[in-house]
VEXDREN-2710 file (C-alpha; in Angstrom, 1 decimal):
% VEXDREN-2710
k/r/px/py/pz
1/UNK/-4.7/-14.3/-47.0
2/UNK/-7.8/-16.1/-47.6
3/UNK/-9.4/-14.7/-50.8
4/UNK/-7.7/-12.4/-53.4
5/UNK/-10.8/-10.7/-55.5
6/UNK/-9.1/-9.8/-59.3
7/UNK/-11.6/-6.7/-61.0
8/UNK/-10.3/-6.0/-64.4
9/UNK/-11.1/-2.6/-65.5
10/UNK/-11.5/-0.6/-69.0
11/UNK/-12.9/3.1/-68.6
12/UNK/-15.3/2.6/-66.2
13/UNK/-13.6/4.2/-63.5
14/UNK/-16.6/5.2/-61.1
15/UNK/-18.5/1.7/-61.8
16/UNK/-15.1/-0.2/-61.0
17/UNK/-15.1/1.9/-57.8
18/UNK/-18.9/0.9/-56.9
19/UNK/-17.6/-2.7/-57.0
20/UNK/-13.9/-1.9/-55.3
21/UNK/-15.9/-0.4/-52.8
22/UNK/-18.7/-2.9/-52.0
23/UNK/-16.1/-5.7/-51.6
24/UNK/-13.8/-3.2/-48.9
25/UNK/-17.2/-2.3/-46.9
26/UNK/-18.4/-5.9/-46.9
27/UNK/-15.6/-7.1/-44.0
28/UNK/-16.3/-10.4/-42.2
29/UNK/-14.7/-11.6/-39.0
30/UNK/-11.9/-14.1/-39.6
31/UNK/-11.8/-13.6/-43.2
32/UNK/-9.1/-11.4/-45.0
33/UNK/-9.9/-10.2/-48.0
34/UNK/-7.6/-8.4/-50.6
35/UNK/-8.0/-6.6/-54.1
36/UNK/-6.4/-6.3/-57.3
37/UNK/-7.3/-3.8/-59.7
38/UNK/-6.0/-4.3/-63.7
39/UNK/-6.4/-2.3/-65.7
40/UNK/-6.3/-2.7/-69.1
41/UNK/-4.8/0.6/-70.4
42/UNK/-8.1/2.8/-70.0
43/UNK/-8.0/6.0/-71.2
44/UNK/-10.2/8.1/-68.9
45/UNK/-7.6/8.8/-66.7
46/UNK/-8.6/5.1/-64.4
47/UNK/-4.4/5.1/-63.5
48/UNK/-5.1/8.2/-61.9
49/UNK/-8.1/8.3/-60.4
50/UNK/-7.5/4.6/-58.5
51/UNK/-4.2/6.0/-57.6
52/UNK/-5.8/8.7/-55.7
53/UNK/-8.3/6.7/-54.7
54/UNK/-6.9/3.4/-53.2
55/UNK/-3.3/4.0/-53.1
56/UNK/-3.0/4.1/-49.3
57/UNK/-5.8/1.4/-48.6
58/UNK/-3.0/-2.1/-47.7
59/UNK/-5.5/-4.5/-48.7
60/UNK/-6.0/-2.9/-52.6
61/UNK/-3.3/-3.8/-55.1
62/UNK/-3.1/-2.2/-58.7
63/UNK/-1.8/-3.2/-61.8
64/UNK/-1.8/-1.1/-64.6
65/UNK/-0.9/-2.5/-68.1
66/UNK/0.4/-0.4/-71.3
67/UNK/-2.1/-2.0/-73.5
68/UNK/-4.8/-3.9/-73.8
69/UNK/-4.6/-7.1/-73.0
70/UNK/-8.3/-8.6/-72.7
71/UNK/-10.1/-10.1/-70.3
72/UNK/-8.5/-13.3/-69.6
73/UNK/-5.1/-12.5/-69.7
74/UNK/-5.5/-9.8/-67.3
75/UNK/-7.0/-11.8/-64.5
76/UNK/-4.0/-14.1/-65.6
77/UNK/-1.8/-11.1/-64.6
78/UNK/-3.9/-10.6/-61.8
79/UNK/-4.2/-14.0/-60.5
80/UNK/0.0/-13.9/-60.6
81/UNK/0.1/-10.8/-58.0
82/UNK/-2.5/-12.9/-55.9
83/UNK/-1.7/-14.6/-52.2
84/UNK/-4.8/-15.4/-51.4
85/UNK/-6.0/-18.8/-51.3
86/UNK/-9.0/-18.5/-53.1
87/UNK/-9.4/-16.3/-56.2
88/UNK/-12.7/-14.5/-57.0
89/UNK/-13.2/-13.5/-60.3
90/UNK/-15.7/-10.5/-60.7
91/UNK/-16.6/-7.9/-63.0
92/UNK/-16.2/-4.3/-62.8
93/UNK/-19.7/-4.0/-63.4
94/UNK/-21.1/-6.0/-60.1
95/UNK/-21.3/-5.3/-56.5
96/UNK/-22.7/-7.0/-53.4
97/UNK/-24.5/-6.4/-50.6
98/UNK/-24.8/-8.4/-47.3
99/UNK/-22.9/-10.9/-49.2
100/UNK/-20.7/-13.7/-47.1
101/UNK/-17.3/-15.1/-48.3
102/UNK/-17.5/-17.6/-45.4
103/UNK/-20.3/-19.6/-46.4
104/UNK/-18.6/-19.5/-49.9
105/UNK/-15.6/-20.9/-48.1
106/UNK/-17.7/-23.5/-46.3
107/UNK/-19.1/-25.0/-49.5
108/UNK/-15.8/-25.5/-50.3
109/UNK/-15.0/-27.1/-47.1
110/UNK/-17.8/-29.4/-47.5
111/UNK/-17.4/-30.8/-50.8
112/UNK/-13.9/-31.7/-51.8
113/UNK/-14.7/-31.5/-55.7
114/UNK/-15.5/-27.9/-56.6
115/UNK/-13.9/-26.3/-59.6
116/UNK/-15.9/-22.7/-60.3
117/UNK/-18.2/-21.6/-57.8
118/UNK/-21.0/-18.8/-58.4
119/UNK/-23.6/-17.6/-56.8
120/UNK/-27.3/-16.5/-57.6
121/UNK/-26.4/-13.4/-60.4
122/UNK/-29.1/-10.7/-60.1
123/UNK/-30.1/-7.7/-62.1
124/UNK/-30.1/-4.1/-60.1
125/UNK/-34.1/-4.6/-59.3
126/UNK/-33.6/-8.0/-57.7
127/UNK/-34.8/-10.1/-60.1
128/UNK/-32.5/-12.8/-61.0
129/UNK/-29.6/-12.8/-63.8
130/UNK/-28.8/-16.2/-64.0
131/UNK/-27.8/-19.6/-62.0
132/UNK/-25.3/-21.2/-63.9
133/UNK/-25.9/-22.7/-67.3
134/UNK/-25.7/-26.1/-69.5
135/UNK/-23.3/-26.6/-71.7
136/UNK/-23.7/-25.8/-75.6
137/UNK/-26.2/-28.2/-77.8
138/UNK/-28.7/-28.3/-80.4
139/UNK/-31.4/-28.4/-78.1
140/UNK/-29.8/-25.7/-75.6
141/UNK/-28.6/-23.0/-78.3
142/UNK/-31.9/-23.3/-80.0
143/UNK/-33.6/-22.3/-77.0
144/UNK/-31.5/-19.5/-76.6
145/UNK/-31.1/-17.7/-80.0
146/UNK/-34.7/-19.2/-81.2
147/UNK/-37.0/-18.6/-78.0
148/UNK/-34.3/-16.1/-76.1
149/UNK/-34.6/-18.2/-73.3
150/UNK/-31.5/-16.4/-71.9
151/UNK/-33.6/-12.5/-72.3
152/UNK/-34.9/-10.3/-69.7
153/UNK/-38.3/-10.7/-70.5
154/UNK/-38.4/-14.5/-70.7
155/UNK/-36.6/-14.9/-67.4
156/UNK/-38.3/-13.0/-65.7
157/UNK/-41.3/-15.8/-66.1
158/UNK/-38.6/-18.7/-66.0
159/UNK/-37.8/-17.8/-62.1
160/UNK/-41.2/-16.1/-61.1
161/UNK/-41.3/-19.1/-58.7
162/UNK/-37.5/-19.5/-57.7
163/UNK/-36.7/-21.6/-54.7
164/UNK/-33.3/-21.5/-53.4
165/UNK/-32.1/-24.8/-53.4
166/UNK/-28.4/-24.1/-51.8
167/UNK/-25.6/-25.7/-53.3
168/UNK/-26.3/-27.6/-57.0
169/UNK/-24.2/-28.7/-60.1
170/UNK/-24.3/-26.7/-63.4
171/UNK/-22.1/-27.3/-66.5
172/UNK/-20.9/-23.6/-66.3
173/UNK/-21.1/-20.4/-64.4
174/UNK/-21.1/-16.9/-65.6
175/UNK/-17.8/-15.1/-65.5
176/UNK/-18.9/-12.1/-64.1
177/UNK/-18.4/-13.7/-60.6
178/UNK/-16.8/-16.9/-59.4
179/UNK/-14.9/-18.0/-57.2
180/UNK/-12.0/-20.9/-57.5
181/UNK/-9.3/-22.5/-55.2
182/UNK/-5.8/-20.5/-56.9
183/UNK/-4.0/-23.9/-57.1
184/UNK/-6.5/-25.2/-59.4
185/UNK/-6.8/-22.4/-61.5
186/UNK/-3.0/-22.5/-61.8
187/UNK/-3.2/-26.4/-62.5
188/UNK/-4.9/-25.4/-66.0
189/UNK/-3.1/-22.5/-66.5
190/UNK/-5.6/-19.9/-66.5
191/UNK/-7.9/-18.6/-68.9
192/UNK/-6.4/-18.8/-72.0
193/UNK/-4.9/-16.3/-73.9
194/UNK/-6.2/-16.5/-77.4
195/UNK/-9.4/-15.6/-76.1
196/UNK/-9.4/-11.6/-76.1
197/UNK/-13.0/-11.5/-74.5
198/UNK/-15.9/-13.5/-74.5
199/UNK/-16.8/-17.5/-73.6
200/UNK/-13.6/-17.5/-71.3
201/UNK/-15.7/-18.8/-68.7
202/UNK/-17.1/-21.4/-70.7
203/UNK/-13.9/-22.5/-71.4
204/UNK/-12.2/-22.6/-68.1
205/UNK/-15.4/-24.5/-66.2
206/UNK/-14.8/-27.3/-68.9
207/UNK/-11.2/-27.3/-68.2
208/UNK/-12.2/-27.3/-64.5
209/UNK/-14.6/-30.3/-64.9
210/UNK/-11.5/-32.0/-67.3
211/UNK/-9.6/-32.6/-64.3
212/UNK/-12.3/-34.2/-62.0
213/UNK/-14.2/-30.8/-60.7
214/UNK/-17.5/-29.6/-60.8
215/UNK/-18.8/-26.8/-61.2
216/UNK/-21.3/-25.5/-58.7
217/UNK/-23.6/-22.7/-57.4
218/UNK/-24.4/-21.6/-54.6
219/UNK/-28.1/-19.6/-54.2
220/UNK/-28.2/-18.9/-50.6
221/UNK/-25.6/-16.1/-51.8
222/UNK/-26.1/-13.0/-54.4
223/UNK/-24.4/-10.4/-56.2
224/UNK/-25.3/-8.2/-58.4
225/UNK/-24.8/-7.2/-62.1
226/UNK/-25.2/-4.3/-64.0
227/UNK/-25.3/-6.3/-67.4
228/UNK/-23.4/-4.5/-70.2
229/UNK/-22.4/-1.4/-68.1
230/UNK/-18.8/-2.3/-68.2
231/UNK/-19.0/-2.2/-72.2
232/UNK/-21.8/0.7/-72.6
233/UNK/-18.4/3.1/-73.6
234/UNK/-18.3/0.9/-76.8
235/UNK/-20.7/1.6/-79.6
236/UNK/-22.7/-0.6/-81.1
237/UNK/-20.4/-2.7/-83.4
238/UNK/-21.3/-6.0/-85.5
239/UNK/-17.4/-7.0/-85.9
240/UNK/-17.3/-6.5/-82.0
241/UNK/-20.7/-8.4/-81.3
242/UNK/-19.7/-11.7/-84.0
243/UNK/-16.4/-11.6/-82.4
244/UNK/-18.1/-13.2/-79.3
245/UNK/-19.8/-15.6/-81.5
246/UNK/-15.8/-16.4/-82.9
247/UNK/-15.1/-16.8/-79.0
248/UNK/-18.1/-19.3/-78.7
249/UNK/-17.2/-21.2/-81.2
250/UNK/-14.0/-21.2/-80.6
251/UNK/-14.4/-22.5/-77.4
252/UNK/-16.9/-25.7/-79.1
253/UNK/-13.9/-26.5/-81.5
254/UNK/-11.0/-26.6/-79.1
255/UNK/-12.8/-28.5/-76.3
256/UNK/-14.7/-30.7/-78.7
257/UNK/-18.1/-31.1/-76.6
258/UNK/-20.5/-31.3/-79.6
259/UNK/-20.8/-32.6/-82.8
260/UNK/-22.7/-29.7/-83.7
261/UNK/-20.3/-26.9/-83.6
262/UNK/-20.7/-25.9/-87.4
263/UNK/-24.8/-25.9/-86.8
264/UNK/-25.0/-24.1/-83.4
265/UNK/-22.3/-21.4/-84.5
266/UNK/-24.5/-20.8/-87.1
267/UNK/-27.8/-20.6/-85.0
268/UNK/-25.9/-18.0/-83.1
269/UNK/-24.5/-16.2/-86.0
270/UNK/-27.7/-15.7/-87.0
271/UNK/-29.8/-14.7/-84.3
272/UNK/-26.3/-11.8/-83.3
273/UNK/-27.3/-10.3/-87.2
274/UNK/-30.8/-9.7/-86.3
275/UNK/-30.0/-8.8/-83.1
276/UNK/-27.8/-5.9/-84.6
277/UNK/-30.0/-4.9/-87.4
278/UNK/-33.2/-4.7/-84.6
279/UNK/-30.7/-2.5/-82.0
280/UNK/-29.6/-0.5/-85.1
281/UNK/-33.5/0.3/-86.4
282/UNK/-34.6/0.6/-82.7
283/UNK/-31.3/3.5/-82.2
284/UNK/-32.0/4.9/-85.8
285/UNK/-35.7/5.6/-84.9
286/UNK/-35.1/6.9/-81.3
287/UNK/-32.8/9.7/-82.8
288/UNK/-34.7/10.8/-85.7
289/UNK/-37.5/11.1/-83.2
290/UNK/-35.3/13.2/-81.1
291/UNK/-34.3/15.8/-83.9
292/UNK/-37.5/15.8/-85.4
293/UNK/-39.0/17.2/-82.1
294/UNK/-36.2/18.5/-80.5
END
């Protein structure tokens, strides 16, 4: 088995499906491909429905846990069932089209020194989600709570005039999709545990470049991702939105890569409050306007 590709879903059945799916139509010549479902104790009726649905399909595997577990340790649990030699991580909410695994493979093949590699993340619309990222500072963090460098809006000027440049270096990739070799990810023994959800990628692409690997992206490929649709069943929570914050900073404190952490966790903490309060009055608004003219 060349690649094992680990989804982790939480009641989004149909969306988890759209990605299942993408990966089993998009078969290339000389490359086997396999996929593990986990999921993490859903509760509109995913054990079921994947049952039905893939149960009879070789190449699919399923877990299905009695609780949930988070993010990380699932693909953990996921990563265990996996034979493939390459793991791909990817989130229920992406899919791919006219996407190749083999020139994935080849950058491997071609530089002996890769830890995470991603790809060029877009939004549904084509217009791009991100390339990788640099790791936390003041100067970084400021430009991404303070100018929202890291927002729709603002990207969509910072790659109006995007070259692909093929393979390239970044400090970190996104989680929602990467690929790693399974004997490295086992060397650092996974994502780790105590973090439920959130900044887990963060974390494992510093332990990746800890042992001598870099962390790279590749543009010449693309998936798609349908940001926030594999959380949209959640409602709009401040405990649930600081508790990535807590991941974040988390991450600064045990891997020590600023001497900042105190002032960036704060910038962050910050900016996630008014975030909140500006959703909040923005929901507020829309649904008195609703009942006052409905």
């Amino acid at each position: 088995m060349d690649i094992s590709v680990i989804i982790v879903n939480f009641n989004t059945k149909e969306i988890t499906a759209r990605c299942v799916e993408s990966f089993l139509r998009n078969k290339e010549n000389g490359i086997n491909i396999e996929i593990i479902i986990v999921d993490n104790f859903s509760t509109d009726g995913s054990k079921e429905y994947f049952q039905n649905k893939y149960s009879n399909i070789i190449n699919v595997k399923m877990i299905f846990n009695g609780s949930n577990y988070g993010f990380g340790v699932a693909n953990n649990m996921g990563v265990r069932l996996a034979v493939g030699k390459y793991i791909a991580f990817a989130n229920s909410d992406t899919y791919i089209e006219n996407f190749s695994f083999k020139n994935l493979m080849n950058c491997f093949n071609e530089c002996d020194n890769i830890g995470a590699l991603s790809c060029k993340i877009l939004y549904a619309d084509d217009s791009i989600q991100t390339t990788g990222f640099n790791y936390p500072s003041i100067c970084n963090d400021i430009k991404l709570n303070v100018f929202f460098w890291n927002y729709r809006f603002i990207k969509k000027y910072r790659y109006k005039k995007y070259i692909d440049r093929g393979l390239f270096r970044k400090d970190w990739v996104s989680g929602c999709f990467f690929m790693c070799k399974k004997d490295l990810f086992l060397k650092v023994t996974g994502f780790d545990p105590k973090i439920f959800m959130y900044a887990e990628d963060l974390d494992i692409c510093i332990r990746f470049s800890n042992t001598g690997a870099q962390n790279y992206v590749y543009d010449k490929e693309k998936i798609y991702h349908l940001h926030g649709q594999s959380i949209k069943t959640m409602n709009l929570s401040l405990k649930r939105m600081l508790s990535s914050k807590r991941s974040y900073y988390y991450v600064l404190k045990k891997n020590n890569i600023t001497d900042f952490k105190i002032f960036i966790y704060l910038i962050n903490i910050i900016h996630t409050i008014a975030l909140f309060i500006f959703i909040y009055s923005k929901q507020k608004i829309a649904k008195n306007f609703y009942y006052e003219n409905k």
